[in-house]
N, CA and C of each residue as an Amber inpcrd file, in Angstrom:
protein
   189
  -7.7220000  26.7910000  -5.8290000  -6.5970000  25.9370000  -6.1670000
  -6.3390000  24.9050000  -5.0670000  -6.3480000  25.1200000  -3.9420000
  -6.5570000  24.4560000  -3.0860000  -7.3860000  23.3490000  -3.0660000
  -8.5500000  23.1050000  -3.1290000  -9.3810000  22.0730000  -3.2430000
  -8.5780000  21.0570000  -4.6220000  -8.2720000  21.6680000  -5.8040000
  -7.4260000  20.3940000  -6.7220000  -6.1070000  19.7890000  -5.6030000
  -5.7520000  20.4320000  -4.6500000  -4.5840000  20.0410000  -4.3910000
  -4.8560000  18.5490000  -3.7630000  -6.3240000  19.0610000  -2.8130000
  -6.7920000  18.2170000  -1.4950000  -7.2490000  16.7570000  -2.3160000
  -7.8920000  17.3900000  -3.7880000  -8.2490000  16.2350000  -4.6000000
  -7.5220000  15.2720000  -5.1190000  -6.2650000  15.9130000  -5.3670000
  -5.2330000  14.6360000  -5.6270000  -4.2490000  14.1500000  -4.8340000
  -4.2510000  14.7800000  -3.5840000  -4.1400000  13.9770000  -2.2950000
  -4.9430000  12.7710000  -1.6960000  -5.8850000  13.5240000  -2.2640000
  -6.9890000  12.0270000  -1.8870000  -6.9880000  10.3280000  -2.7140000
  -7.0210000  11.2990000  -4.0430000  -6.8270000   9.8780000  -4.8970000
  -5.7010000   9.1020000  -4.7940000  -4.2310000   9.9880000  -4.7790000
  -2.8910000   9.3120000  -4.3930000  -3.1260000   8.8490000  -3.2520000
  -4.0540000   8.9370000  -2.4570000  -3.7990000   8.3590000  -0.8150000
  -4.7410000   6.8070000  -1.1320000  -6.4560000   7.0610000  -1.7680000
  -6.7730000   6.3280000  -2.1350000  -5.9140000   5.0340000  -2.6140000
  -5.0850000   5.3410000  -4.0440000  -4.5950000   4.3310000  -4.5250000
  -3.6420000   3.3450000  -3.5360000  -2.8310000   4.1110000  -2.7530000
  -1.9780000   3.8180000  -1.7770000  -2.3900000   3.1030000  -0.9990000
  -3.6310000   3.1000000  -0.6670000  -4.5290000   2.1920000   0.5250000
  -4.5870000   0.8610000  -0.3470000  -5.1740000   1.0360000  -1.7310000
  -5.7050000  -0.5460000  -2.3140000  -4.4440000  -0.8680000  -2.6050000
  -3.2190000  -0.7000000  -3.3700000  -2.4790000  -1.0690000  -3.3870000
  -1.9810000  -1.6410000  -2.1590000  -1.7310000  -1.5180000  -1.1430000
  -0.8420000  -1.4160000   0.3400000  -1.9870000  -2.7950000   0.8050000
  -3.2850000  -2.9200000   0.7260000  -3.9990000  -4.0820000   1.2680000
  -3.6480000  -5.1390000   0.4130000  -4.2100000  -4.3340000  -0.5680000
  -3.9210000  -5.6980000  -1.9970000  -2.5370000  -6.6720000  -2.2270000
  -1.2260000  -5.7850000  -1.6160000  -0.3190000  -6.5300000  -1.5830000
  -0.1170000  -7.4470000  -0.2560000  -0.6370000  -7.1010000   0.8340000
  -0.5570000  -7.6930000   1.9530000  -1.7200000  -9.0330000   1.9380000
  -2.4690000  -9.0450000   1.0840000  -3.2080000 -10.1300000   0.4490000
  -2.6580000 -10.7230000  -0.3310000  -2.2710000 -10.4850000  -1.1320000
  -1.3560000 -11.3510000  -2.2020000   0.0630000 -12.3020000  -0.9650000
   0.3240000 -11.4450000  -0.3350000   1.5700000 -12.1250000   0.4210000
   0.8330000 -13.2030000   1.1960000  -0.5470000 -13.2430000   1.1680000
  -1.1100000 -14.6630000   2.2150000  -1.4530000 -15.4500000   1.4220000
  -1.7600000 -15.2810000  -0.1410000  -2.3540000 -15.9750000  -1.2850000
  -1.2180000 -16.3740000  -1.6840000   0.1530000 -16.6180000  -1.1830000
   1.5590000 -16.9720000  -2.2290000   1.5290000 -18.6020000  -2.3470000
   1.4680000 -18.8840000  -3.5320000   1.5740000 -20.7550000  -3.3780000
   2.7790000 -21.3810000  -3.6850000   3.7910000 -20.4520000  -4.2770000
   5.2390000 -20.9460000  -4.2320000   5.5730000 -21.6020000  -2.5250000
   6.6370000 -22.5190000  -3.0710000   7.1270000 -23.3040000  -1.5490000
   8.6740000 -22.5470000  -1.2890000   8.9850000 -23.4500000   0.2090000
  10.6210000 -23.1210000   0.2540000  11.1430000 -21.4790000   0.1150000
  12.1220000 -21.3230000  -0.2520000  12.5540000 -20.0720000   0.1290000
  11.8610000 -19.3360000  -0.4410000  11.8650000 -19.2500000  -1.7700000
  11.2110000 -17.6820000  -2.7620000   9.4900000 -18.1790000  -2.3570000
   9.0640000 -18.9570000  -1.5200000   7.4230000 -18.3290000  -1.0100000
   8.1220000 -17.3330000   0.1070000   8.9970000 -17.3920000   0.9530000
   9.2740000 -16.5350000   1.7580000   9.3530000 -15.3360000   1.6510000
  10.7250000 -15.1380000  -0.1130000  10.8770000 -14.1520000  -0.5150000
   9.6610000 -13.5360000  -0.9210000   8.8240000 -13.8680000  -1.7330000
   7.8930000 -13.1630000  -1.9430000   6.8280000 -12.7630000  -1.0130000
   6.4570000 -13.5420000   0.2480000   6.2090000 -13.0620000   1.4680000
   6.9360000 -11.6060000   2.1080000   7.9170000 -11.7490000   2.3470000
   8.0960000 -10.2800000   2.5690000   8.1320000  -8.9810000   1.5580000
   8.6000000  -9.7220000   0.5960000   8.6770000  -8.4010000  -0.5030000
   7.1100000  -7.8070000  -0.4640000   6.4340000  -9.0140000  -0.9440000
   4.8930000  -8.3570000  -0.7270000   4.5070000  -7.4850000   0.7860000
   4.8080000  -8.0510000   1.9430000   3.9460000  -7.0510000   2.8720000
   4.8790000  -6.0860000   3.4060000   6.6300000  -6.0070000   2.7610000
   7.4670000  -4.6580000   2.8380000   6.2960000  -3.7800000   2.1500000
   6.0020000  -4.0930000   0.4400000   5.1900000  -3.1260000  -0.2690000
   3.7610000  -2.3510000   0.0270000   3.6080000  -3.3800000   0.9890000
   1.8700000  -3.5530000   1.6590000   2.0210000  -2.5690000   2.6350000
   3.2760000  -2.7410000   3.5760000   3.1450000  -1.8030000   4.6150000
   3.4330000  -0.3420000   4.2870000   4.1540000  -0.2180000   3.0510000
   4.5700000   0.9910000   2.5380000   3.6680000   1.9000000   2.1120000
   2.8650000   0.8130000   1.6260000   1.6890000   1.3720000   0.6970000
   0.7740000   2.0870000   1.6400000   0.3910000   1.2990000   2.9520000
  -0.6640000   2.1820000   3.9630000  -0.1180000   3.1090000   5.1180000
   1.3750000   3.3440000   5.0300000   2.1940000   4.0390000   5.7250000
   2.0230000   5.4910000   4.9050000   2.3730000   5.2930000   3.7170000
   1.6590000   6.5820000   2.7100000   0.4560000   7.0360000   2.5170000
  -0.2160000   6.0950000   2.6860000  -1.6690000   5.9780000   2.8920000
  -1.8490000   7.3230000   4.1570000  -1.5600000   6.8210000   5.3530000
  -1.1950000   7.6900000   6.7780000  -1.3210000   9.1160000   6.4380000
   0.3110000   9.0240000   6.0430000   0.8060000  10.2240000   5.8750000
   0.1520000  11.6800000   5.3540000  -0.7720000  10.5730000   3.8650000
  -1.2230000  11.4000000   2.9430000  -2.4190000  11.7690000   4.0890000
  -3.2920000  10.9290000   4.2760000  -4.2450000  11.3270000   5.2700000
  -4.0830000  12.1980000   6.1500000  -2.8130000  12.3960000   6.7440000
  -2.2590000  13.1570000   7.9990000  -2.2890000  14.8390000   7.1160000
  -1.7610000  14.3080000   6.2550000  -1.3560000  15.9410000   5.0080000
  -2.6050000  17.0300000   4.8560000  -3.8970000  15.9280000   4.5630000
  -5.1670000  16.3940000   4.4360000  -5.7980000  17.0860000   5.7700000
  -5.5620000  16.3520000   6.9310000  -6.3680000  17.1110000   7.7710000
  -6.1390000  18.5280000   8.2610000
C-alpha cells in the first residue's frame, strides 16, 4: 500500500512542478500593458511559486 501512496505523491508533485514553471513562464510571456500586465505578472508567479513550493514539500514527503 505504500508504494500507491509514494505513486501519487509523485504525480501530484509532478503536476505541481509543470504547473508552478508553466505559470512563471506565462508571467514573462504577458503582453497586456499598464497596470493589469502587472496584475497578471504577479498573480502568475504568486501561482508559479506556489506551485514549486509544493513541488518541495511533496518531494521532501517522499524521501
Amino acid at each position: 500500500m505504500s508504494d500507491w501512496i509514494n505513486a501519487i505523491m509523485f504525480g501530484v508533485m509532478l503536476l505541481a512542478f509543470t504547473l508552478g514553471v508553466s505559470c512563471i513562464i506565462m508571467g514573462f510571456l504577458s503582453s497586456s500593458t499598464g497596470q493589469k500586465a502587472m496584475q497578471e505578472k504577479i498573480e502568475y508567479g504568486f501561482f508559479g511559486v506556489s506551485g514549486l513550493v509544493l513541488c518541495m514539500l511533496l518531494g521532501y514527503g517522499l524521501s
